[in-house]
C-alpha angles and dihedrals in degrees: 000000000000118000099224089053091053092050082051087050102046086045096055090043090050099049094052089056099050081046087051089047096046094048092049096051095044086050080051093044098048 
């Protein structure tokens, strides 16, 4: 695997979790 497609990967990987996190702490707050 390319370098350059993992970084992609783990990018992609890494914003939906922070989404996820974030979505999951604003349902908390309100």
């Amino acid at each position: 695997m390319k370098t350059a497609e993992l970084n992609s990967l783990t990018l992609t990987w890494i914003r939906q979790l922070v989404t996820l996190c974030g979505a999951k702490s604003l349902g908390e707050v309100s």
